[in-house]
TORDRENBA-860240 format. One record per residue (C-alpha): y negated, z negated, x negated. Coordinates in steps of 0.5 Angstrom, whole numbers, padded with zeros to 4 digits, always signed. Layout:
YZX;...
//
This chain:
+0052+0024-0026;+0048+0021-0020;+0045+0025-0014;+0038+0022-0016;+0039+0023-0024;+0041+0031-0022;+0036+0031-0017;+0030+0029-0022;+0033+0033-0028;+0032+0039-0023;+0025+0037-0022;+0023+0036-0029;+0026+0043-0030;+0022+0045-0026;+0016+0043-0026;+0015+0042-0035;+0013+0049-0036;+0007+0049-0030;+0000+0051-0032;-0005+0046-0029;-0008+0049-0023;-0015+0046-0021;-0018+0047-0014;-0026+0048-0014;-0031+0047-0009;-0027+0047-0002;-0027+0041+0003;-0021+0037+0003;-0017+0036+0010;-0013+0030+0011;-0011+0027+0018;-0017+0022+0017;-0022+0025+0015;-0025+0031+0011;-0029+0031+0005;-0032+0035-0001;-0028+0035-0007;-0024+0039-0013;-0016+0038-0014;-0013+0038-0020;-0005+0039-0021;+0000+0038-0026;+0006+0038-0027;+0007+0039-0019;+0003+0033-0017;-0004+0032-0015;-0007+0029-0020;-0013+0027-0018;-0019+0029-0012;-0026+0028-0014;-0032+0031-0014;-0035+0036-0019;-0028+0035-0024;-0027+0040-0029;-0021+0043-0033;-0016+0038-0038;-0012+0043-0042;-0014+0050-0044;-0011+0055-0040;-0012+0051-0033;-0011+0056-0028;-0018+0056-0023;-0018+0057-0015;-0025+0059-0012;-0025+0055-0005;-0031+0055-0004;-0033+0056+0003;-0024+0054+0005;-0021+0048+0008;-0016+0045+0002;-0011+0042+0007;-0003+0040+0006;+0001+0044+0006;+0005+0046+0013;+0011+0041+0015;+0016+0044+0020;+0021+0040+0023;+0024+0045+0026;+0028+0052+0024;+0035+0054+0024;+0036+0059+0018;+0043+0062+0017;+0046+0059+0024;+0052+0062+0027;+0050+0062+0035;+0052+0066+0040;+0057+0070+0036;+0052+0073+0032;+0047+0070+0027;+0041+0068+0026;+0038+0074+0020;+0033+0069+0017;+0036+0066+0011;+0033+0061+0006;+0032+0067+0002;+0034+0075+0000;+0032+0080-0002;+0031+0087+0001;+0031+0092-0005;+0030+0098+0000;+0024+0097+0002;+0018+0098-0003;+0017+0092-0009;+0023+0088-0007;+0019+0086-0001;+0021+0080+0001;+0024+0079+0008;+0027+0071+0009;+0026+0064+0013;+0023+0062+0005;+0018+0067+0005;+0015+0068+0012;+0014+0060+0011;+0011+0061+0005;+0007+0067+0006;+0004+0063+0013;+0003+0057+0010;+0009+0053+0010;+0012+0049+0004;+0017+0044+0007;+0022+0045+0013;+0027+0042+0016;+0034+0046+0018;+0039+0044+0023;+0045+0043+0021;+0051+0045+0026;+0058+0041+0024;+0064+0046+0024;+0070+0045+0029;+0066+0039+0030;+0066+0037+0023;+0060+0034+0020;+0062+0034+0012;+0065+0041+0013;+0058+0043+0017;+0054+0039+0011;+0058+0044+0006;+0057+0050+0009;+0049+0049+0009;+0049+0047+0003;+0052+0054+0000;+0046+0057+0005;+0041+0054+0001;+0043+0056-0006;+0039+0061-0006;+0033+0057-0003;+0025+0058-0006;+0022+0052-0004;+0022+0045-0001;+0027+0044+0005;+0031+0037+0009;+0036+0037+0014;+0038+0034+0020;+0044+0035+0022;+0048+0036+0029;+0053+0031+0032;+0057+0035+0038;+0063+0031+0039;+0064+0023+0039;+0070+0019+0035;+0071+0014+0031;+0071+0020+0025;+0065+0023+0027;+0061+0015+0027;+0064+0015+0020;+0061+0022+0018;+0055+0020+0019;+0054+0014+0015;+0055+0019+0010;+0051+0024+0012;+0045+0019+0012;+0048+0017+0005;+0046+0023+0002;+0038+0023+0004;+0039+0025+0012;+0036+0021+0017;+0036+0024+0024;+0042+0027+0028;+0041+0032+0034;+0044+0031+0041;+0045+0037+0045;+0045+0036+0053;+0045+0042+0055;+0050+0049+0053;+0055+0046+0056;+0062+0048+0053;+0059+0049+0046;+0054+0044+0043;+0053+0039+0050;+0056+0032+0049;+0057+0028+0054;+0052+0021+0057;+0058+0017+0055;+0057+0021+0047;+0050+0020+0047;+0050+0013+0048;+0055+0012+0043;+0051+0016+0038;+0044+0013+0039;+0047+0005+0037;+0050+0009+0032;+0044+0012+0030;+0040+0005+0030;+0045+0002+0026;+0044+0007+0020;+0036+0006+0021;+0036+0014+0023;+0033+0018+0028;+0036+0021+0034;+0035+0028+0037;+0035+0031+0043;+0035+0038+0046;+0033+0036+0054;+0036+0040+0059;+0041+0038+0065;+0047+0042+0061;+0051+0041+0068;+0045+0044+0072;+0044+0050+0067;+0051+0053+0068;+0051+0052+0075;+0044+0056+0075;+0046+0061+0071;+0052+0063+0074;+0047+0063+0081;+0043+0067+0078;+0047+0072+0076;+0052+0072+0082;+0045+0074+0086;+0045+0080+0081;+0040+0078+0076;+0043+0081+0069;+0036+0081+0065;+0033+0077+0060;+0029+0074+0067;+0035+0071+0069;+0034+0066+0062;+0028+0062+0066;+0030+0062+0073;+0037+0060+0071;+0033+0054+0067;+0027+0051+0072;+0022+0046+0068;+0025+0040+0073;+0032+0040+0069;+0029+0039+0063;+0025+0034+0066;+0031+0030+0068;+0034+0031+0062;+0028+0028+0058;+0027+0022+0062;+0035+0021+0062;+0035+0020+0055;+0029+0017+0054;+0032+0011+0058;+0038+0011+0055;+0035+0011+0048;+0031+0004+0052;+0038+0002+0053;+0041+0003+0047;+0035+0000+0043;+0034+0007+0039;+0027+0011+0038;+0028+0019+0041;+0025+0024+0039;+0025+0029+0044;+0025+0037+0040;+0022+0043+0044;+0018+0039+0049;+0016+0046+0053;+0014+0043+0060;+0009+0039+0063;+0015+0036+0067;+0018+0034+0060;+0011+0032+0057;+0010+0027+0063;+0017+0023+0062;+0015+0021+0055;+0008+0020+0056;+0010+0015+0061;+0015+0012+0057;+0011+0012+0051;+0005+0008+0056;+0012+0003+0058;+0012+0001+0049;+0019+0006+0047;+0019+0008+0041;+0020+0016+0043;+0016+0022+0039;+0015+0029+0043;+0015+0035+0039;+0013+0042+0042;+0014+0048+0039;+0008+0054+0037;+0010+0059+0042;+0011+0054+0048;+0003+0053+0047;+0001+0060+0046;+0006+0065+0049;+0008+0066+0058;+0014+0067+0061;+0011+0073+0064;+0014+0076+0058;+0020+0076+0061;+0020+0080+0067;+0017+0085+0062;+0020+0093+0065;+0022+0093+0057;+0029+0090+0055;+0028+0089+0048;+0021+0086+0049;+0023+0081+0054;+0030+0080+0051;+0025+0077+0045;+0022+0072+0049;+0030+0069+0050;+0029+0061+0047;+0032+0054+0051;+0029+0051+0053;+0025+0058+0056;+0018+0059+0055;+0014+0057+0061;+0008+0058+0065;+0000+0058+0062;+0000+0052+0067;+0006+0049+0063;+0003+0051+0056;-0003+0048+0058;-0001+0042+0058;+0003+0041+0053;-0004+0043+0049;-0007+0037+0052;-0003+0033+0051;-0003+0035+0043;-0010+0034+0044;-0009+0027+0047;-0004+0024+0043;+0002+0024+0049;+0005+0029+0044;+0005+0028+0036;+0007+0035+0032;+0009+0043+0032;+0015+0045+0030;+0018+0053+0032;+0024+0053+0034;+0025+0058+0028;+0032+0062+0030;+0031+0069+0030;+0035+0075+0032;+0033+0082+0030;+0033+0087+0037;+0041+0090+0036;+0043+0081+0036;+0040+0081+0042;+0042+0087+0046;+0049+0084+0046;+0047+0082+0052;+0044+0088+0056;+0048+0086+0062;+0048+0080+0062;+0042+0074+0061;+0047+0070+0059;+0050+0072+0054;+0043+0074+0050;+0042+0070+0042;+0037+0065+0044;+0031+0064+0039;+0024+0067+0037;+0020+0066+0031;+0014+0062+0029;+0016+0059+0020;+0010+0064+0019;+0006+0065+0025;+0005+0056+0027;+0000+0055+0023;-0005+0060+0024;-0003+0061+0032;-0003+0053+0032;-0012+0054+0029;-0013+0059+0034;-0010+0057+0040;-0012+0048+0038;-0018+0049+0033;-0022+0054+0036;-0022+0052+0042;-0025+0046+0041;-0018+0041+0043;-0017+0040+0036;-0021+0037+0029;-0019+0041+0022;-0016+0033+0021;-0012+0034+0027;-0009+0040+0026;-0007+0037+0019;-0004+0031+0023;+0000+0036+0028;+0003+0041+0023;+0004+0036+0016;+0003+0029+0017;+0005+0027+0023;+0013+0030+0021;+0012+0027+0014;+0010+0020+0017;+0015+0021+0022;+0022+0023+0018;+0019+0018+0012;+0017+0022+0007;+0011+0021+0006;+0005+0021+0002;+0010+0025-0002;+0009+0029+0004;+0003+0031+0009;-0003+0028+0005;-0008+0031+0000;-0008+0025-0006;-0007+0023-0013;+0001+0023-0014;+0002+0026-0007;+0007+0033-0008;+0002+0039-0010;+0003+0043-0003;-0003+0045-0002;-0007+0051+0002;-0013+0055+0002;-0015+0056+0009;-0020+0060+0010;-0024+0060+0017;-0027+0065+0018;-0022+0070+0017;-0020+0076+0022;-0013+0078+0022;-0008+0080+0026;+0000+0078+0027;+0004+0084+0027;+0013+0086+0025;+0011+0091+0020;+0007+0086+0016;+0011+0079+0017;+0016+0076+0012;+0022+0076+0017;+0028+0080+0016;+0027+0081+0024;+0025+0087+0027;+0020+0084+0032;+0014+0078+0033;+0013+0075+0040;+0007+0074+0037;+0005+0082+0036;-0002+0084+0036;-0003+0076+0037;-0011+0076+0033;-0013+0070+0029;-0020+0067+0027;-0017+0063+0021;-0012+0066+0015;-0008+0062+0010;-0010+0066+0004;-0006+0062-0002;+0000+0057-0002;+0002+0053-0007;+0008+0049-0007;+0010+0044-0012;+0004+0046-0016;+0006+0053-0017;+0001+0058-0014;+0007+0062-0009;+0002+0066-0004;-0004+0068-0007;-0008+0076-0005;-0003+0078+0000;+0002+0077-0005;+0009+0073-0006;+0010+0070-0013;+0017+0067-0012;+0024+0066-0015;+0031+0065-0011;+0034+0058-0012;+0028+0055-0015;+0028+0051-0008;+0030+0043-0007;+0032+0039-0002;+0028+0032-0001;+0032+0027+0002;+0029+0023+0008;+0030+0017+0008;+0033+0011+0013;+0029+0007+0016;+0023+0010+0017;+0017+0007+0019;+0019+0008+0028;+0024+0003+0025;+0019-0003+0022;+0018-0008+0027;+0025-0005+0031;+0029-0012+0029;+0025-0016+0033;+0027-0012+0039;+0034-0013+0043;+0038-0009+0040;+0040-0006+0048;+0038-0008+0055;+0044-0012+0056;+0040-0018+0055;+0045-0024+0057;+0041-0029+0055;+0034-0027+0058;+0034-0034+0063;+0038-0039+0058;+0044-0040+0056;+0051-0036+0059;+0055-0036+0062;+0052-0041+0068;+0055-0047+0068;+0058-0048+0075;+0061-0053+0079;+0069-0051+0083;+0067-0048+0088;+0076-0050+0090;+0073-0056+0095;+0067-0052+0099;+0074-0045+0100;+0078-0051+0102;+0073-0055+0107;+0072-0048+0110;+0079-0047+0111;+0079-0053+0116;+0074-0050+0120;
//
């Protein structure tokens, strides 16, 4: 059986048995516009968005939205479930199952995701001894027990003709973006050299390059500078790490992906040195997407210095947390566009991962959360603020990633024969982000005590209703990978352009026909 054949047998299975759902009296938010309608779902598609709809079938399932926002549900490109890093692995999985805890309460990367809104993400996949299928292998085994909709991208830490021949499978079987890591040197890092060769490769497969930007070189040599003045602390992460390294790093890339011909997407943009390199190159025409991260525009790096080590040592991310000034303007620029979505970074380790390294920074898991806190951190710091519409945030958290990592409309969007991932937003609600309360499997929030004017109060995901009441309704292994294809839309167009910017014939033809020059040496020589 083909993989497509296998794929839409599962999607049958399913989804044949679902109950129509009917969406009643909310205002539907899309990127575009935002207007009064119903929805109807069946069989995990939207059927149908208009006014004053009533029920088909006996038995349809209604949802009061009056007063609520009904908007797709959350995509988030950026997460690392289940991923060993740092001699430790991140506790968030696709999905478990704590059954200590008083009605099975589910505690997993799925579950907070859902419960927060999201009902697709996109998870790294890191290779294995540098090998992408044996990485490929080991993620799928992760995601046998996922609940909902998930993609990958997959990591590419070493160059070889293997590597270059792995990708071309990889992309085969519905993954279209490959990373690049600048920094962690002596671990993930690749060289320029690599990079350029990865970025033509990319461009031949119609896939998008990532990159983590940071000068990988510089990062060691702060690291060990700070550490040699004694700094041992979770503030030795931001000092080691300044913003002008990632700065560098962005803008290297981006000129390298000019070079290549590539388009770039730059993951976790967390400074204002970063933002300006792709503000820049997008104003110059290149084809380069920035993606920050929810608590680059809502959290500080002051936290860092915090006299508790367990507190400061959750605020551990690469590239690190900056300043207000930083978060700023990385919310400005999502306001005016020179950024295009929010992800996370979701990579979570729990406070004994953590304090592997109490006596020395560098040796402390980086990662914090965010699968379940985005969307509601997003509204509150964007839209009740004033920075962002109800349809730009629908843009910045859905359907700027669907659109980017060409899936949609499947993905991203509220419409006839689109994906039934829809919530319920109501933005008028009062709540408060707290551990004790979360879906993760982590014992701390970085956003603790964080208040919030706007709640998810339900999910549905595949037109089923996943989140409903403060409550989840969800089966482990009912997940499904959605393939992203090829040469998506950053692609359209891109044939008309030099394929680098080695233009050999940029004035005519080469080379220069040209007359001996042997006489002219010989008269000299007689002089």
């Amino acid at each position: 059986m083909s993989f497509v054949a296998g794929w839409a047998l599962l999607v049958l299975a399913c989804t044949a048995a679902a109950e129509d759902l009917l969406i009643k009296g909310g205002t539907v938010v899309n990127a575009d516009r935002q207007f009064q309608a119903d929805v109807l779902i069946r069989d995990g598609l939207i059927l149908r968005v208009e006014p004053d709809l009533q029920a088909e079938r006996p038995g349809t399932r209604q949802l009061d939205a009056r007063g609520m926002l009904v908007m797709p549900g959350g995509i988030d490109p950026h997460t690392h479930l289940a991923m060993p890093f740092m001699g430790q692995v991140a506790c968030d999985d696709f999905y478990s199952q704590n059954l200590l805890l008083a009605a099975c309460l589910s505690r997993s990367g799925h579950a907070a995701a859902l419960a927060g809104g999201t009902t697709m993400h996109i998870d790294f996949v890191l290779p294995v001894a540098h090998d992408l299928l044996a990485g490929w292998a080991e993620w799928q085994r992760k995601a046998e027990a996922a609940v909902m909709d998930y993609g990958f991208h997959m990591a590419v830490t070493s160059w070889s003709k293997q590597v270059a021949a792995d990708m071309q499978v990889i992309a085969s079987r519905g993954v279209n973006s490959f990373k690049f890591f600048m920094a962690y040197k002596g671990a993930l890092m690749v060289t320029d050299e690599q990079l350029l060769a990865g970025l033509r490769r990319c461009r031949q497969l119609g896939a998008l390059a990532q990159v983590h930007a940071e000068n990988g070189d510089a990062v060691a040599e702060g690291q060990a500078r700070v550490f040699e003045a004694g700094v041992t602390g979770p503030e030795g992460h931001a000092l080691s790490r300044p913003a002008a390294l990632e700065g560098e790093a962005t803008g290297r890339a981006i000129r390298l992906a000019e070079f290549a011909g590539a388009p770039l997407y730059v993951v976790h943009v967390m400074s204002r040195d970063a933002v300006e390199e792709v503000a820049r190159a997008r104003q110059r025409g290149v084809r380069v997407i920035g993606e920050t991260v929810v608590s680059a525009i809502s959290q500080e790096e002051g936290r860092l210095w915090d006299p508790d080590w367990d507190v400061a040592a959750q605020y551990v991310m690469s590239p690190p947390i900056r300043s207000r000034e930083h978060a700023a303007a990385l919310r400005a620029a999502l306001a005016g566009g020179a950024l295009q979505l929010v992800g996370t970074d979701h990579a979570v380790f729990n406070s004994t991962q953590k304090r592997v390294g109490r006596h020395d920074f560098r040796l402390i898991p980086n990662g914090v959360n965010g699968l379940e806190e985005r969307m509601h951190v997003v509204w509150q710091e964007l839209v009740n603020s004033g920075q962002l519409s109800p349809s730009d945030f629908v843009r910045v958290t859905s359907t700027a990633a669907a659109q980017i990592f060409n899936i949609y409309p499947r993905k991203g969007v509220i419409a006839p024969g689109s994906d039934a991932d829809v919530i319920l937003f109501d933005p008028l609600l009062e709540h408060s982000i707290a551990a004790a309360t979360h879906h993760s499997a982590m014992d701390t929030n970085i956003y603790e005590g964080y208040r919030v004017q706007g709640k998810v109060v339900s999910t549905i995901s595949r037109g089923q209703l996943v989140w409903h009441n403060g409550k989840l309704n969800i089966t482990r292994g009912t997940g499904r990978f959605i393939p992203t294809p090829t040469f998506g839309p950053l692609f359209e167009g891109l044939d008309k352009r030099p394929e680098h910017l080695v233009d050999v014939a940029r004035y005519g033809g080469v080379p220069v026909q040209r007359g001996s020059i042997e006489g002219k040496v010989e008269a000299r020589d007689e002089l």
